[in-house]
Backbone bond lengths (Angstrom), bond angles and torsions (degrees), N, CA, C in turn:
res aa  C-N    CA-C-N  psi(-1)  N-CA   C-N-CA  omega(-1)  CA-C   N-CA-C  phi
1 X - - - 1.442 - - 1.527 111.62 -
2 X 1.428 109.31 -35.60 1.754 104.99 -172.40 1.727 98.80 -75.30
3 X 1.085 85.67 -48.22 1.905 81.29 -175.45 1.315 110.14 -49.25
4 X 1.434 134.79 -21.04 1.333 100.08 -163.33 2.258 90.51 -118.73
5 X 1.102 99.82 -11.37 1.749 99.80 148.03 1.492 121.63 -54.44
6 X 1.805 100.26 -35.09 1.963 108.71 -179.16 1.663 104.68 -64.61
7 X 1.448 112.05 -43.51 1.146 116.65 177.09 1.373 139.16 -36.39
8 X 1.374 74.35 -62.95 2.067 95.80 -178.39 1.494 102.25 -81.27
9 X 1.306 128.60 -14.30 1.733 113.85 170.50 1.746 102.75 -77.82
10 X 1.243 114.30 -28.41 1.979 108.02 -165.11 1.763 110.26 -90.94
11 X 1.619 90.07 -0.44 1.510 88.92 -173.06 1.290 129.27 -89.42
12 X 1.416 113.88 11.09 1.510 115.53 158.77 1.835 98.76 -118.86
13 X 1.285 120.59 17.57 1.605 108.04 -170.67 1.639 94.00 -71.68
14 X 1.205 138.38 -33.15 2.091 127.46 -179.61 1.203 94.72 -63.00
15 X 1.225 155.05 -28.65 1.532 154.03 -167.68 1.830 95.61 -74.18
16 X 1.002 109.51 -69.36 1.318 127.69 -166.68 1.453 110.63 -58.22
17 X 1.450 110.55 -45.66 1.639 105.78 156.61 1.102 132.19 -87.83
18 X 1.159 137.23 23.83 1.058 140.88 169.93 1.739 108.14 -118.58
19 X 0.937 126.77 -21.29 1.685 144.07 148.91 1.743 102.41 -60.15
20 X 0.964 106.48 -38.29 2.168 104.58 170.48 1.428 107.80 -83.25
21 X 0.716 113.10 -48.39 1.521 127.51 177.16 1.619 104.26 -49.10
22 X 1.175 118.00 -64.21 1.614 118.49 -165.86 1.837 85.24 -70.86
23 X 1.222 125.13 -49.50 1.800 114.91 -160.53 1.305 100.55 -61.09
24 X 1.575 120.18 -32.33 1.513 98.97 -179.02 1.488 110.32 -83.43
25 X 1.423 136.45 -28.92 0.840 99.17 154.23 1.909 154.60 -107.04
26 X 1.316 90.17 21.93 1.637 98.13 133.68 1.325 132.13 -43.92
27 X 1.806 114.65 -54.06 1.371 109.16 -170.07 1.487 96.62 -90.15
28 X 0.902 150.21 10.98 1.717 147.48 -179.27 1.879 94.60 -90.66
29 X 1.574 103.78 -34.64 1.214 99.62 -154.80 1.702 100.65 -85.10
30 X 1.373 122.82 -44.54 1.266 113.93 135.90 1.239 146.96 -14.14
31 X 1.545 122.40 -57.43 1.137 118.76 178.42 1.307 106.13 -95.79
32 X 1.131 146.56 5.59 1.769 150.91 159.83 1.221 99.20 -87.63
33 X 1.350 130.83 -15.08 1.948 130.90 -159.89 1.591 110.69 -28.12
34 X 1.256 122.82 -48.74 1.178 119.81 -122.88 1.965 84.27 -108.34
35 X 1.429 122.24 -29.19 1.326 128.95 -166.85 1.638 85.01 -104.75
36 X 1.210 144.88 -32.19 1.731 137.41 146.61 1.365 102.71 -27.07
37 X 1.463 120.29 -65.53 1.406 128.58 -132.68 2.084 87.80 -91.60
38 X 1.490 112.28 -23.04 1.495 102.86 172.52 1.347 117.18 -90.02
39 X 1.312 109.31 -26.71 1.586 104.12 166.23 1.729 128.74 -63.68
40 X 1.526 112.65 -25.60 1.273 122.36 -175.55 1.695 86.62 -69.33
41 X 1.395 108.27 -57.61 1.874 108.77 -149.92 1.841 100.79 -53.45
42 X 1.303 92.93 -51.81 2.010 101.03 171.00 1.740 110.79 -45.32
43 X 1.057 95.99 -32.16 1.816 84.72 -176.90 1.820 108.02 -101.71
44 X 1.242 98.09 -24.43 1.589 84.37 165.54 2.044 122.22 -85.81
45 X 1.048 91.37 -17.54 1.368 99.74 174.84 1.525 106.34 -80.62
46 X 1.266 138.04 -8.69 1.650 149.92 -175.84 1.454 88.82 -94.81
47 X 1.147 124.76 -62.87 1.458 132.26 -144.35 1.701 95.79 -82.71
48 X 1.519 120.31 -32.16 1.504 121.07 -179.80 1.336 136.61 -100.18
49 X 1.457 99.45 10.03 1.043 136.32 169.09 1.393 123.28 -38.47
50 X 1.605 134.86 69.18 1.397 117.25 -174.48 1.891 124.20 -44.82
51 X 1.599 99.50 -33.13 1.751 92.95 -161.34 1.443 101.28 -73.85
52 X 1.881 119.61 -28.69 1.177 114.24 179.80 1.824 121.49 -78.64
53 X 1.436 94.63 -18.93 2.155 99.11 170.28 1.502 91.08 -56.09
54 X 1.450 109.13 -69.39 1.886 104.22 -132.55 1.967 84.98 -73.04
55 X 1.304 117.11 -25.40 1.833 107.63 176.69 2.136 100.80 -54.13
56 X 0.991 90.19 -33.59 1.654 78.31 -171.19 1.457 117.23 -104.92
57 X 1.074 93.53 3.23 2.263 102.34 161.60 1.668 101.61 -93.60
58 X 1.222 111.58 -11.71 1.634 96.72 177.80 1.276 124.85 -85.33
């Protein structure tokens, strides 16, 4: 009988951490926003780079 009471309590516990999991990092991503949001522009500005494409097709 306990074992299968153990069951049905753990069987939504991956739901539940993974719902903590995404909120923290939501709020990480929030409170980093602004050094997130300069690291993306630095790597898209590297990566879109016309003088550095056609330098490395030559």
């Amino acid at each position: 009988m306990r074992t299968l009471r153990l069951a049905k309590t753990k069987k939504g516990m991956g739901t539940v951490e993974i719902v903590i999991i995404i909120a923290v990092l939501v709020a990480l991503a929030l409170i980093f926003r602004e050094g997130l949001m300069g690291f993306a522009k630095k790597v898209m500005d590297f990566c879109f780079d016309d003088a550095k494409v056609t330098a490395a097709l030559k």
